[in-house]
Each structure stands twice: as C-alpha cells, then as structure tokens.
N, C-alpha and C positions, 0 to 999 in steps of 0.2 A: 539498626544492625542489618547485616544482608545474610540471607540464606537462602539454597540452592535447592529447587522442589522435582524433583525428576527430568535434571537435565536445563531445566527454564528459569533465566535470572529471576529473581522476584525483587521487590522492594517492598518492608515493612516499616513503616513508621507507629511508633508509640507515644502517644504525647498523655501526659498526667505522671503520678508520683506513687509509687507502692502499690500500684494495683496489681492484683493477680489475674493473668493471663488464663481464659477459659476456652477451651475447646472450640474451635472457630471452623463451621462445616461452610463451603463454599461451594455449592452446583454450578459448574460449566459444562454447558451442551455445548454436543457439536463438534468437538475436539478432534485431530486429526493428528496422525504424526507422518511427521515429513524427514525423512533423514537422520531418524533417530531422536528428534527435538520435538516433545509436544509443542504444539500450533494454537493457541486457541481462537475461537470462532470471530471474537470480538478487538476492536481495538482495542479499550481500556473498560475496564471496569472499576467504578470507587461505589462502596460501599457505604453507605450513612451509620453517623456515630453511634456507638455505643456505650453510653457512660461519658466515659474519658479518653475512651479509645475510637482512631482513625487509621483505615485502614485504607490504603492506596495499591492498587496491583496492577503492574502494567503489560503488559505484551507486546507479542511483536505483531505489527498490522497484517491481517491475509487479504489475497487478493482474489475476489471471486470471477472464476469463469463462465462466460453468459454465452450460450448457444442463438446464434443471429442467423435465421435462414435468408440465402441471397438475394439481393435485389430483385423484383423481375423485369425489371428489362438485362440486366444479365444474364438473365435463363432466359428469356427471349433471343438475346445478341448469341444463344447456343444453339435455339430451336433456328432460328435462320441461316446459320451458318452452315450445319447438319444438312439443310435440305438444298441448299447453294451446291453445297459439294456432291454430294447427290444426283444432281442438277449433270453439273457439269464430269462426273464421271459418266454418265450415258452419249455426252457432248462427245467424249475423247472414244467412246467405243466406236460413234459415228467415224469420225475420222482420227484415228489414232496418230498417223502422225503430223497433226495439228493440236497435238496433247501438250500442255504446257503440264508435265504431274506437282509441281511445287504449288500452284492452287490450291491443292485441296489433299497434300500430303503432309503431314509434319517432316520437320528437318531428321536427320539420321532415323528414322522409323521404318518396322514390319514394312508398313503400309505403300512409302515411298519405292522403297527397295523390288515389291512386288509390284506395285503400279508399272514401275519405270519399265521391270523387264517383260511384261504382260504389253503396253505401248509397241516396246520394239521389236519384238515376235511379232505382233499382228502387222506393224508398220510394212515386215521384211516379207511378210506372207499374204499381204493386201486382204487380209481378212479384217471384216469389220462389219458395222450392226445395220440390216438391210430397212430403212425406210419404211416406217408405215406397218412395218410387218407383225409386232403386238405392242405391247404395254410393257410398263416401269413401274409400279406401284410403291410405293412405303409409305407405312405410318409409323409414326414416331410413341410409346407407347407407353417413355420415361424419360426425363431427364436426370440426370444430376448433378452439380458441382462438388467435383472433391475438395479441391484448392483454386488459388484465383489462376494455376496454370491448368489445370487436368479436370476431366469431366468424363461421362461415360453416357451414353444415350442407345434407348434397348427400343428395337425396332420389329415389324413384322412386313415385309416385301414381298412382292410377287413379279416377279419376270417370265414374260414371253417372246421377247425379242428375238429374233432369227440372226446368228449371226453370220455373212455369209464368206466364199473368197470370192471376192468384185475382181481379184487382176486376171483368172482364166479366160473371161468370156467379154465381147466386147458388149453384150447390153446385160439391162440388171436384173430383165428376165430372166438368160442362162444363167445366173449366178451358180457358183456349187454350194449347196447345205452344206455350214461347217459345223454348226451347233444348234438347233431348233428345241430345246431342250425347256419345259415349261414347269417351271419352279417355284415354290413358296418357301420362305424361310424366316425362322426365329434370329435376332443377332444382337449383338452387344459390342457398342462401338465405341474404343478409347480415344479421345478425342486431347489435344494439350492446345496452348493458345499462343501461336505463331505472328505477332505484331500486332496484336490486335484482332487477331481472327483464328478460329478455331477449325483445327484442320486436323484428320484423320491421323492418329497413331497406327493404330491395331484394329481389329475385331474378331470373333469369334461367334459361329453358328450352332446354335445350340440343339435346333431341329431343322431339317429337311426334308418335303415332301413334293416330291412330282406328279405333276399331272393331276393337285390337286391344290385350291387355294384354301390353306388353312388360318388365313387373315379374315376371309368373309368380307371381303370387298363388294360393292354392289358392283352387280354384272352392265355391261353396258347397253 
C-alpha cells in the first residue's frame, strides 16, 4: 500500500500473513525542508527484517554543497595583475597622454569613466608627474575572489610624487607646483576580469592621512 507522510512519497512493503503491525519509531537526522517538502539527509535507507516484516523507504537524493577555496595561482593571476595596473597607472600620470586607460580599467566602470577624464584634463593642461621627485608605494594587504569574474583587493599606499605643469616653462626646473601633496591611504579595490585579466572596477578610501605614512614603510 502507499501512504503520504508530511508531504514525502513513501513506499511500504509488507510481506507475511496476519501479522499485526506495531508501532515503528524511525530517527532521521539531518533533515531539511526545502519548498515545503521534507528532504531527507540520505539516499535510501532499508531497515533489516523484523519477524516477517520488511521495510523499504526511499527518498529523494540531496545534493551536498562543498565550499572549495581558489586555486592559487588564480589569486596570484590577482596579486599580479593588481600590481601591473598599479604599475602602469603611475606610467600614465608620467605622460598622460600616452595613456592607453583600457589596460588597467574595466569596461563601462567608475574607474574607466574617471581614468579617462582625469588623462584628458592633464593631457589638455600638460600637467603631469615630475620625475624623480618621491615615491609610489602599496602593499597589498588582502585578497579575494568573489566569483571567477569579480574580486576585491584591500590595500595601504603611500604617494609623494610632485605633480607638476611641464607646458609653462621650457626646462623642468621652472616647472609650476600643481600638486605636491604627501599622502597615505587605506583602500579597497573592485576588481572583475576583462579577457583574462583583471582590471580595476571601482575603489574606495576608507582612511586618509597626510603628511604622514600610516602603512609604516621602511624609510629609505
């Protein structure tokens, strides 16, 4: 005969002749409900005879979900790519416009959008980052992958670079001070993965302090 236990087919088989049916306690752990349908933990469970009686109860299979932390050389293929771009945004502050911003921008992103019109300001106002004149500092201080497109990487920087207007004067002594402004800073950078290569979304600054390095870099 078949009967319906809280929603979940069951199957009862009885084999023998005038036996009376006694009380049959059955513990299953684990149980979950999903959609209004108890789940239970296990494939199948069969019980061993009793008497004359055989009891068979079947279920529907669950599928367990197993937390796999990333490869690492894909959290490498991040830590590399992070410091590339890095890299080569100080490259474009030297000469802005020799800026290629799709390097090291995500496509329609904050990042792009502000790169692009940051490039063409300085390009039109020949301001740009004076040679020699400090340091670029970051350490990287987290990684992590959200998904196999998006990641996030939490950083602590320090800038002192001069940057100056090179088109007023014809040597790069007179340059004019545009910005000499000596900074450290906390940030957290959204990162997605553009062809194989992981290139700035967004970020955000979470502390800011001048004229003082609160990364603790060793001095040089």
């Amino acid at each position: 005969m078949s009967i319906s236990t809280f929603g979940h087919e069951q199957r009862i088989r009885v084999i023998g002749k005038n036996w009376l049916l006694t009380p049959l306690l059955i513990g299953l752990c684990a149980c979950v409900t999903q959609g209004g349908a108890l789940q239970l933990d296990t494939g199948k469970v069969q019980l061993s005879q009793a008497g004359a009686m055989s009891v068979v109860i079947d279920s529907v299979p669950t599928t367990t979900i197993v937390s796999i932390d990333p490869p690492l050389d894909i959290v490498e293929q991040l830590r590399r790519d992070f410091i590339a771009d890095d890299h080569y945004y100080h490259q474009c502050m030297v000469a802005p416009k020799n800026c290629d911003v799709t390097r090291i921008s995500a496509p329609n992103s904050p990042h792009r959008a502000d790169l692009t019109r940051r490039v063409r300001d300085y390009s039109v106002a020949n301001i740009q980052a004076s040679k020699g004149s400090g340091v670029a500092l970051v350490r990287i201080d987290s990684l992590s992958i959200i998904d196999p497109n998006h990641a996030t990487v939490n950083t602590c920087s320090y800038n002192s670079i001069v940057m100056v207007d090179a088109g007023a004067t014809e040597s790069s002594l007179d340059d004019i001070i545009f910005n000499d402004a000596i900074a450290s800073y906390l940030s957290a950078w959204m990162l997605t993965l553009d062809n194989g290569v992981w290139k700035i979304h967004s970020w955000t600054t979470s502390m800011t302090k001048f004229n003082v390095d609160q990364c603790g870099f060793p001095k040089p």
